[in-house]
C-alpha positions in Angstrom: 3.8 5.9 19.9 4.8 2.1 20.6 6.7 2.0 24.2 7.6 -1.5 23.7 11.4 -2.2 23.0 10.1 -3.0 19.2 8.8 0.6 18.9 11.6 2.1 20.3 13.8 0.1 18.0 11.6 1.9 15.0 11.4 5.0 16.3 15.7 4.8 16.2 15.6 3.4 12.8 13.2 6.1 11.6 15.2 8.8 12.9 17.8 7.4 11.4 16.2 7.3 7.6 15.6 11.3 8.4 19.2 12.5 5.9 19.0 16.0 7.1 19.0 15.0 11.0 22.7 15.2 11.2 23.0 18.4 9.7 20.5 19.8 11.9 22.6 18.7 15.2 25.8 19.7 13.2 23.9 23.5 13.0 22.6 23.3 16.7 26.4 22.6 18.0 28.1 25.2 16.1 25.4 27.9 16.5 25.5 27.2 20.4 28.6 26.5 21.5 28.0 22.9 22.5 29.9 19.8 21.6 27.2 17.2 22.2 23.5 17.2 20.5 21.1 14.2 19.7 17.5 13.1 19.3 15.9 10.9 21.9 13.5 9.1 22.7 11.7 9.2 25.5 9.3 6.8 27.2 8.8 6.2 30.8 12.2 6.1 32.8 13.9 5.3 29.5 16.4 7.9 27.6 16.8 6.3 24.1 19.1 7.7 21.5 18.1 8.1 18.7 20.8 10.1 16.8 23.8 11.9 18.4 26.0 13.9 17.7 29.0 13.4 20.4 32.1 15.7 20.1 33.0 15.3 24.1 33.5 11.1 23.8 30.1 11.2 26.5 30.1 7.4 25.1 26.3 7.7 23.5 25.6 6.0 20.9 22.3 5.7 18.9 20.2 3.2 20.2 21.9 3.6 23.9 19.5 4.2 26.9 20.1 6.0 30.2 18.1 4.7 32.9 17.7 7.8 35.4 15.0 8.9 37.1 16.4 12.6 37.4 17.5 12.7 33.8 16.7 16.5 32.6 15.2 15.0 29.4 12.2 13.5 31.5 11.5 17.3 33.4 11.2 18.5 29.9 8.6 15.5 28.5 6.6 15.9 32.2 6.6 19.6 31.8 5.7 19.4 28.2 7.8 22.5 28.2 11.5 23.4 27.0 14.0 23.2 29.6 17.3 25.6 29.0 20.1 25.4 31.5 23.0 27.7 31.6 25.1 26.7 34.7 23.7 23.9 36.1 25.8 23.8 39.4 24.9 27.6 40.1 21.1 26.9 39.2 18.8 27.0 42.0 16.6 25.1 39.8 19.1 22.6 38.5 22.0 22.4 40.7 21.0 19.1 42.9 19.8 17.1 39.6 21.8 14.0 39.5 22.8 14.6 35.8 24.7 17.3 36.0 26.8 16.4 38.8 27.2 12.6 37.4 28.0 14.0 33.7 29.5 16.9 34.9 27.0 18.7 32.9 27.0 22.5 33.1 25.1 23.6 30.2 21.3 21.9 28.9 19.1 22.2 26.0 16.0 20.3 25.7 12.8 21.0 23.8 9.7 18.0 23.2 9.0 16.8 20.0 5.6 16.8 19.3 4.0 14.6 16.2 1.5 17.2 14.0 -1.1 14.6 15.9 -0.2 15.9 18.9 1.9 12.5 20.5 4.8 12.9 22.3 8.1 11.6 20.9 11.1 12.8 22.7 13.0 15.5 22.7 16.0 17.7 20.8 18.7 18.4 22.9 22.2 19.8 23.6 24.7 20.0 26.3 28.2 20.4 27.2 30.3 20.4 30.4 31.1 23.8 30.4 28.8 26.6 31.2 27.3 28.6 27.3 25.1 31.4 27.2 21.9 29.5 25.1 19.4 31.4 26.8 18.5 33.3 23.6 15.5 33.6 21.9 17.0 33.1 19.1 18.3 29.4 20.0 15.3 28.3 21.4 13.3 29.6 18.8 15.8 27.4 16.4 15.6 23.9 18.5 11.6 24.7 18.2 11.6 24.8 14.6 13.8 22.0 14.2 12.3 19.9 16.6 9.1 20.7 14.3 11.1 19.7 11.6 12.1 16.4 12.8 8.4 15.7 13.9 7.0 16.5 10.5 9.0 14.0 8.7 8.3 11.5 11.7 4.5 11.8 10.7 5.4 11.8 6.7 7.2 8.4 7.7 4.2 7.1 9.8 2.0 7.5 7.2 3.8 5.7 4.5 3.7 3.0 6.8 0.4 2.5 7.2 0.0 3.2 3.5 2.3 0.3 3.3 0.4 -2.0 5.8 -3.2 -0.9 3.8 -1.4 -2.2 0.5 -0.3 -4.9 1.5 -3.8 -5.9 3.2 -5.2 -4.7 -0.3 -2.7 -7.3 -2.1 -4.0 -10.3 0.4 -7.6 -9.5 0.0 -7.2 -9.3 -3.5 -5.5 -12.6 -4.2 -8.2 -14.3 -1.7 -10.1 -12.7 -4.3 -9.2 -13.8 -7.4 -8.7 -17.3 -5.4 -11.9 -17.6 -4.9 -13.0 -16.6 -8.4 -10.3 -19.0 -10.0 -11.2 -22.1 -7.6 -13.8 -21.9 -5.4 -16.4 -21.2 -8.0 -14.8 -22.7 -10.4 -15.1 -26.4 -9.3 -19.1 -26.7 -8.6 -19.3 -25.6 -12.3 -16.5 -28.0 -13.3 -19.0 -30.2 -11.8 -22.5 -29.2 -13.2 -20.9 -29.2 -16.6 -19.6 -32.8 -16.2 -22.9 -33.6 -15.3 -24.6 -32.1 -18.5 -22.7 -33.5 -20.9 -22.7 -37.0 -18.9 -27.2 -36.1 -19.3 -26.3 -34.9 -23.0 -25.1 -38.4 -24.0 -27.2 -40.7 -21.7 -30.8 -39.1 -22.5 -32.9 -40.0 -25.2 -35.7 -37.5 -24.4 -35.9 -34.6 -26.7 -37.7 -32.2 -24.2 -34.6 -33.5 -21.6 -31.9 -33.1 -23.5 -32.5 -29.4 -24.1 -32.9 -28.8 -20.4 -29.4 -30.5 -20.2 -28.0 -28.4 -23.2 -29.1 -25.1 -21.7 -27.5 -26.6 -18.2 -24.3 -26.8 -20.4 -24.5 -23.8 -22.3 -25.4 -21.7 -18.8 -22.1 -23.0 -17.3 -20.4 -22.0 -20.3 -21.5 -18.2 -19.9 -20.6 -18.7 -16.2 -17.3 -19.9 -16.2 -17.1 -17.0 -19.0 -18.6 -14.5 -16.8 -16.1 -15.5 -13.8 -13.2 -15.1 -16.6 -14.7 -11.6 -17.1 -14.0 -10.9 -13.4 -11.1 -12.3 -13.1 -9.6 -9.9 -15.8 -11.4 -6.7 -14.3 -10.2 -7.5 -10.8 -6.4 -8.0 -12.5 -6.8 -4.6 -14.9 -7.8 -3.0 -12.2 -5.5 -3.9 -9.5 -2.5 -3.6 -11.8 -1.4 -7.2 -12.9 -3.0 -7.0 -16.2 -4.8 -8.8 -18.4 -2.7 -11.5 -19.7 -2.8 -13.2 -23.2 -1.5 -15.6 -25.7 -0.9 -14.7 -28.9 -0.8 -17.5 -32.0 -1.9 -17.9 -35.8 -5.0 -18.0 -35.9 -5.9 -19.8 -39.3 -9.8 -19.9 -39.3 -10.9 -17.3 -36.7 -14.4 -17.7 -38.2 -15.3 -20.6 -36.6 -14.6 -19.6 -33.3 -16.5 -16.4 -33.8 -19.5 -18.1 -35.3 -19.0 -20.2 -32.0 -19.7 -17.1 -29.8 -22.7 -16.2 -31.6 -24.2 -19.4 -31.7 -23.9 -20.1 -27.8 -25.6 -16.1 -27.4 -28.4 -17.3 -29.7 -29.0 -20.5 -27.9 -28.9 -18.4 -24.3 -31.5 -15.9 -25.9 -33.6 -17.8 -28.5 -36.4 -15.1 -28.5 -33.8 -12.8 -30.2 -33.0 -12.4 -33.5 -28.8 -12.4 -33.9 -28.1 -11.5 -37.8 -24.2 -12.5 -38.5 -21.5 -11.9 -41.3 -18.0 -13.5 -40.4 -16.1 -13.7 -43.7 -12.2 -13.3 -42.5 -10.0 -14.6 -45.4 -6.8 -15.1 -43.6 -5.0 -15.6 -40.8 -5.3 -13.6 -38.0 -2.5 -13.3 -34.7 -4.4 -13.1 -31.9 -5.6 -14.9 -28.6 -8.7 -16.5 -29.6 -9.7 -16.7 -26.3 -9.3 -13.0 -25.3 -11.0 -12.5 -28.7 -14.1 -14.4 -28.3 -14.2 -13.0 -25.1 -14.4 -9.1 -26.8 -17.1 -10.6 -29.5 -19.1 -12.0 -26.6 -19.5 -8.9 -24.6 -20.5 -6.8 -27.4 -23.0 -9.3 -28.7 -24.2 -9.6 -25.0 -24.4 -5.4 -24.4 -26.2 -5.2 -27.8 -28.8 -8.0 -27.0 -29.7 -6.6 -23.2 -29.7 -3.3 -24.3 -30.9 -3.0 -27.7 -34.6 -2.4 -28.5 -37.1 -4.9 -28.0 -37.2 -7.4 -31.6 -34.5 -5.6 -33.5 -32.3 -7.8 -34.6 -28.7 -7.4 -33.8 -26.4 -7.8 -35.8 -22.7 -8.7 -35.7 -20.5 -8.2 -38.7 -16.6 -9.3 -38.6 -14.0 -9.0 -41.4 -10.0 -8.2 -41.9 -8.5 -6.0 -44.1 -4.7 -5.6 -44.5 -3.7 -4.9 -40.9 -6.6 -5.0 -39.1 -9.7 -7.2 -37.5 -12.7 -5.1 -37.2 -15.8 -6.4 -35.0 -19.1 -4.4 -35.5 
């Protein structure tokens, strides 16, 4: 656990998101007898509260720290061990520790919290001034299993953390990501296709200007591609795939557009077309072509060698089929 004063300002706020915490030193008080219980934690030479609950005024509030060496908390984390104190100032074991005698502390309750990952956090504990029988099994069977508790939904807590952190490294990666696909690559093909159409209306030579047309068209399915990308990464990653709808009044055209830039990438196939939609469709024609284009791109790599493909579009009533 962090021992800086960050991470013991977390650890307080954490114990403090825990609902049933207070409850459980409400139980602890009235099962034993004792008018002050709380969670701390401990690190070092530092006693941090981390939630109290003080029904003798001893002036501790959450977040407060005791500074003492000979604090009874800091046997229990060296020892690893609980520490139960009946009558201090009659304990041979107890009765010259500073605490009792400074907080006039006669009775003592402290068991570690361990985290399931086996880290020390701090400990439960109850006292009170006057001298309680706690030496029970039964009580310190019952701070065990709350201090289990407590240290359970401290590791549920940690987790969700860095299940937190990994999202939001996820989020950044992801829109360096999609930057990258929506700029980086984006302007050396802005640039090769400013250069093919400048070649496409400067050249005279036949043999050129189909070099500089397939330049063109090859940027086209590029930039297209990168689209294709883009829209996985954002389906995937839970933004969606966004689109525009409008009227659409002759959706042929940009279909037949589709297929004719497929035909011109693959001229050795043979792409057999019937577009006859007599009305207006509502659609992005964008997102649309895009759909068209990856069929008619899947059928032409994985189709048998010279079958012609064939693509088939029409409307009825509702509906726009692609085939």
């Amino acid at each position: 656990m962090d021992e800086t004063p960050q991470g013991i300002a977390k650890a307080v706020a954490a114990i403090g998101r825990i609902d049933a915490v207070p409850t459980l030193l409400g139980v602890l008080c009235e099962a034993t007898g004792m008018r002050f219980a709380g969670v701390a934690r401990v690190t070092g030479q530092i006693w941090t509260a981390c939630a109290v609950q003080d029904d003798i005024q001893l002036g501790v509030k959450a977040g407060g720290q005791l500074a003492l060496r000979t604090n009874l908390a800091f046997q229990s984390q060296a020892s690893r061990t609980p520490i139960v104190v009946e009558h201090a100032s009659t304990d041979p074991r107890y009765r010259t520790n500073a605490d009792p005698r400074i907080y006039q502390i006669e009775s003592y309750i402290a068991v570690p919290i361990f985290l399931p990952s086996g880290r020390y956090f701090g400990n439960l504990c109850a006292l009170d001034p006057r001298p309680i029988k706690v030496a029970g099994p039964h009580i310190l069977s019952m701070f065990n299993r709350f201090a289990a508790l407590i240290a359970a939904e401290l590791e549920h807590q940690l987790q969700r953390e860095q299940e937190q952190i990994a999202l939001l490294d996820a989020n950044e990666l992801r829109e360096q990501f999609i930057a990258i696909l929506g700029h980086d690559l984006r302007n050396p093909l802005q640039a090769a296709y400013a250069s093919s159409d400048m070649l496409l209306r400067k050249l005279t030579d036949p043999d050129l200007l189909v070099f500089a047309s397939r330049i063109k068209t090859n940027v086209n399915r590029m930039s297209a591609l990168i689209d294709d990308v883009l829209d996985f990464a954002r389906g995937r990653l839970g933004d969606g795939i966004g689109i525009e709808l409008t009227e659409v009044q002759n959706i042929n055209t940009g279909l037949a557009t589709v297929v004719q830039e497929l035909q011109d990438v693959q001229p050795e196939c043979q792409i057999i077309s019937s577009i006859s939609v007599d009305r207006s469709v509502r659609c992005d024609l964008g997102r649309l072509q895009q759909v068209a284009s990856n069929l008619l791109a899947n059928a032409l790599t994985h189709g048998r060698q010279h079958t012609p493909v064939k693509f088939t579009a029409h409307a009825d009533d509702r509906d726009l089929i692609l085939q």
